[in-house]
N, C-alpha and C positions, 0 to 999 in steps of 0.2 A: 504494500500500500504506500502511496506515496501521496504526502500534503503539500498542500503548495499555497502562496498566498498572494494576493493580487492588492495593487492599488489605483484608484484613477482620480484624476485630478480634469478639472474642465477652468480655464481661460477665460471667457466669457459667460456670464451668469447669466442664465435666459435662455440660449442656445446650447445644447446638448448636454445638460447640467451632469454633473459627475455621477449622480442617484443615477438616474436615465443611462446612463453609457453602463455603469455596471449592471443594472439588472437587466440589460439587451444581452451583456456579454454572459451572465449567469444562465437564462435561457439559453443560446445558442449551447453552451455547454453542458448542460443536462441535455440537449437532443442529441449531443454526439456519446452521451454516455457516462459523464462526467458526476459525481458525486458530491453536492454543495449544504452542506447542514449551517454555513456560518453567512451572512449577509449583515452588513452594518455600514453606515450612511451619514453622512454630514458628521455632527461631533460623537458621535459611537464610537467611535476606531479615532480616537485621540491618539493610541501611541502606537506606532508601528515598530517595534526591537528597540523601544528606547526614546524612537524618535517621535516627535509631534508636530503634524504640519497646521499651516498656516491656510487657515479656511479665507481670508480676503486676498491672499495673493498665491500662487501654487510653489509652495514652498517647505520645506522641510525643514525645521530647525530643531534645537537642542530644548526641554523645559525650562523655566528661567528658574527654578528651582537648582534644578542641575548644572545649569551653565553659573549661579553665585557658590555653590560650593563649591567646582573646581574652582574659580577661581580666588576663595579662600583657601583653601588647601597648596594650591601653588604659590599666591602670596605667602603661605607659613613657613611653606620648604625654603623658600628665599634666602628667609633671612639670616639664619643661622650658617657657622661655617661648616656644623657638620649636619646629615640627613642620614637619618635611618633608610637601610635599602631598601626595603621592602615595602616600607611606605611610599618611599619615592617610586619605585617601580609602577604600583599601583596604581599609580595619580598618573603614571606615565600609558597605561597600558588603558583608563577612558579616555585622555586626553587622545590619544590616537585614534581611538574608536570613534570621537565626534568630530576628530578632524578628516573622517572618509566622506562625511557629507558636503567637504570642498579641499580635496587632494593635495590641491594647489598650496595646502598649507600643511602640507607633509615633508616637504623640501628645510621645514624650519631647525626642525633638530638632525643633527650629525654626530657631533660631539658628546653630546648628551648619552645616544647608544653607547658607547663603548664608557662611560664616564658608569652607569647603568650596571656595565658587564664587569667591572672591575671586583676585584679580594676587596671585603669587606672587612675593616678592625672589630670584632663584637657588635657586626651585623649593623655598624656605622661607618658611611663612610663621607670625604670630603672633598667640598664644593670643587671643582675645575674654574678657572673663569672662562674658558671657553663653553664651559655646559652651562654654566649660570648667567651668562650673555644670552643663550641662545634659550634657557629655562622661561625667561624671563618676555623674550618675544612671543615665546610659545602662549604667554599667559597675556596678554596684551591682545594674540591674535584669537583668542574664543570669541570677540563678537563677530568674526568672520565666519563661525563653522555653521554655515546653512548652507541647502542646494534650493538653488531658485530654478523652478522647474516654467517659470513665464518667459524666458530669456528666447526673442523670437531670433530664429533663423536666417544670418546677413546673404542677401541674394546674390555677393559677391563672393568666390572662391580666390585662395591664393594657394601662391607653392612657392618653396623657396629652397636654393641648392647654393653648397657651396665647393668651390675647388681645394684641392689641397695643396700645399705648399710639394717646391721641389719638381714641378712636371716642367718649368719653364728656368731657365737659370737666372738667381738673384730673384725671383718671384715668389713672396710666401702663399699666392693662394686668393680667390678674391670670391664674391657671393654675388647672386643675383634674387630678387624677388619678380615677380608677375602679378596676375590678377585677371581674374575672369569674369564678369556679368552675367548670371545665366538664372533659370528661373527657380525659384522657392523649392519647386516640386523635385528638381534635380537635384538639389543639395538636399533636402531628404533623405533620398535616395541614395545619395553618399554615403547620409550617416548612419542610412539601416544597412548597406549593403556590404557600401567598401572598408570599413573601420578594422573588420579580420581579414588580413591575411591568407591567400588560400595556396595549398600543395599540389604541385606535379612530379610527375617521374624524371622528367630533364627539361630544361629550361625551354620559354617562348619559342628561341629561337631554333629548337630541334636539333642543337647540338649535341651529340653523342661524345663526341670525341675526348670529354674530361671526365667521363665514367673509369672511375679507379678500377672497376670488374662488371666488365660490359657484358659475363658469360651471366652474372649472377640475377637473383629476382632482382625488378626494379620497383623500387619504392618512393612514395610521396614524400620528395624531401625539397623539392628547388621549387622556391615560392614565388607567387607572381597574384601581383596586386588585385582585389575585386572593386577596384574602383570605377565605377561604368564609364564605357570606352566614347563614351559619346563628350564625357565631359572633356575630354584630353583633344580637339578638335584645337590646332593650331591658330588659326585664324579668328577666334574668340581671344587669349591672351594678350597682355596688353603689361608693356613694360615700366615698375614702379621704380624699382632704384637698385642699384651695382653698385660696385666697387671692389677695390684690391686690400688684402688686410697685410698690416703693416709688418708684423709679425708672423713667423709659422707657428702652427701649431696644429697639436690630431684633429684627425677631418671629424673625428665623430661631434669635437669642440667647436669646430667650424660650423657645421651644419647648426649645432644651436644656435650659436651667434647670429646666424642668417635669419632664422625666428625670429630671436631680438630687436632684429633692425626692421624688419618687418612689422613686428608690435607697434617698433614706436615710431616708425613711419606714418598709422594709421591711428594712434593713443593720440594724435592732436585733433581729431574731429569728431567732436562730441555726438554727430548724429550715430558713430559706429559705435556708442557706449551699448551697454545693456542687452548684447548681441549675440548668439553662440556662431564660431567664427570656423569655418575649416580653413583647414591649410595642407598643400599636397609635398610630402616630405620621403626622400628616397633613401634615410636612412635609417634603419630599423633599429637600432639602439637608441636614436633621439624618441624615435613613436615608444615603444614602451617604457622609457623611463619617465616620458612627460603624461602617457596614461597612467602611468602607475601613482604619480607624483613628489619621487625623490630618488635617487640614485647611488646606493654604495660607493661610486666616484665621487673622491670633494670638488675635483675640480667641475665635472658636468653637472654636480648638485647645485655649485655657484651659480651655474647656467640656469640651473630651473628654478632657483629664485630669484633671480631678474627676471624671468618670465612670468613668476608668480606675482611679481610685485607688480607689471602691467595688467595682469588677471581680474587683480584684487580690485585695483584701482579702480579701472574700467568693466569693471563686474562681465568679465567673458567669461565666457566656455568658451576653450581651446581644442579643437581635435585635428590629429595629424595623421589622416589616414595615410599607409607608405603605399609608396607607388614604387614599378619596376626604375633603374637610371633611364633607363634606354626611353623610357614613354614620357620622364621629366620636362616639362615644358621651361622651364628655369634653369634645364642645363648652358645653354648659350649664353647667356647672360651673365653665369659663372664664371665664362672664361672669355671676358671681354677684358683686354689690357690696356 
């Protein structure tokens, strides 16, 4: 037997109200067979694992009961030079938990883990200032942890690719952005479609030829993007801004940077506030560390909190579904010198 539990939220009040959308969908599932003994509507289902949404705007946040004792509780840890582990732990392990309702603020602690994992003296241990820098942001950023589920859809797509240092002599490497206008229904469509990743047995381009053991089974392992191919049409793309980085450095570091400049290319026109924003990214280390929202790397972590700090600001949702290089409409524009 397996439970499962559903939530719907509605936009506009009037038009398809959230009661109405679920018990269309409760119906339709009991005619396929489906077993439904729990139904609950407007403020009935106040808390869903914890959390409590926001019946005037579609939004999930923390109880404000709960969001003033974490952040008493992380004020007490403060102050003191030393903190019991396991207290500290605890307060670390909801803080993380209400920080999945905006990722973007998972990037905050670093230091703190390992500060966490350290030998404890009689089960006390003491402050770092790097974990206590970063303790202390963490508790500053609880009025951040909501998911705003109104955040409409920018009918604008972008991508952005960056080269790496060393292909050109005395050249560290330089980024290109784009941007594409296309309609509501296709970025949609992106974000049910192309956001995973999908496997073949050898690559697009039907090369055999780098098969380690061509005699053996062949298995789903060379991935190639589900981003719909209609969107990638050359002649929609439309060039925002390039340039050469001053510096070399690893292209996975590159590629975030190119994000960056891309945020803040577009973080000075207040109409794209408020917006969930894709962006089309060909490297697969930036897509899931910026899904995930923090990176065991410190220095690509740096990277995701300058992204998180454009996020927060401008209250985006970020998604970087990966696209094949080969299909990258921002490669050229990488390697403009």
């Amino acid at each position: 037997m397996y439970k499962r539990q559903g939530l719907f939220f509605s936009t506009v009040q009037g038009k398809a109200p959230a009661g109405d959308l679920m018990k269309g969908a409760v119906a339709e599932l009991r005619e396929i067979g489906f077993v439904i003994n729990d139904e609950r509507s407007d403020n009935a289902g106040a808390k869903i694992v914890g959390y409590e949404p926001d019946m005037t705007r579609p939004m999930l946040t923390l109880p404000a009961d709960k969001l003033a004792h974490m952040d008493a509780a992380m004020t007490y840890l403060e102050q003191g030079a030393w903190v019991q582990q396991r207290l500290a732990q605890a307060v670390m392990g909801v803080w993380v938990w209400a920080a999945l309702l905006r990722r973007d603020l998972l990037c905050i602690p670093f230091h703190v883990f390992a500060w966490l994992r350290q030998e404890a003296t009689d089960g006390w241990i003491r402050w770092w200032p790097s974990a206590r820098k970063e303790w202390r942001i963490m508790r500053k950023a609880i009025p951040f942890m909501k998911a705003d589920l109104a955040r409409e859809v920018a009918g604008t797509v972008f991508a952005t690719d960056a080269q790496g240092g060393g292909e050109l002599p005395g050249d560290a490497g330089g980024y290109g952005v784009v941007a594409a206008t296309v309609g509501k229904d296709l970025v949609r469509q992106v974000l049910l479609e192309g956001r995973q990743p999908r496997r073949t047995v050898i690559s697009m381009d039907g090369d055999v030829s780098r098969l380690k053991h061509p005699e053996t089974e062949f298995k789903r392992t060379a991935p190639f993007s589900s981003v719909p191919r209609s969107l990638l049409d050359q002649a929609q793309w439309r060039d925002l801004r390039w340039g050469r980085w001053k510096f070399m450095d690893h292209i996975t570091l590159g590629e975030g940077r190119a994000v960056i400049k891309m945020l803040s290319q577009i973080a000075s026109f207040p109409a794209a506030h408020n917006h969930c924003l894709v962006s089309l990214e060909d490297n697969m280390p930036i897509c899931g560390c910026s899904a995930k929202g923090r990176s065991s790397s410190y220095p690509l972590n740096g990277v995701l909190r300058r992204k998180a700090a454009f996020c927060l600001a401008c209250n985006w949702g970020l998604v970087l579904p990966w696209l094949d290089t080969h299909s990258m409409p921002a490669d050229h524009l990488s390697r403009w010198v």
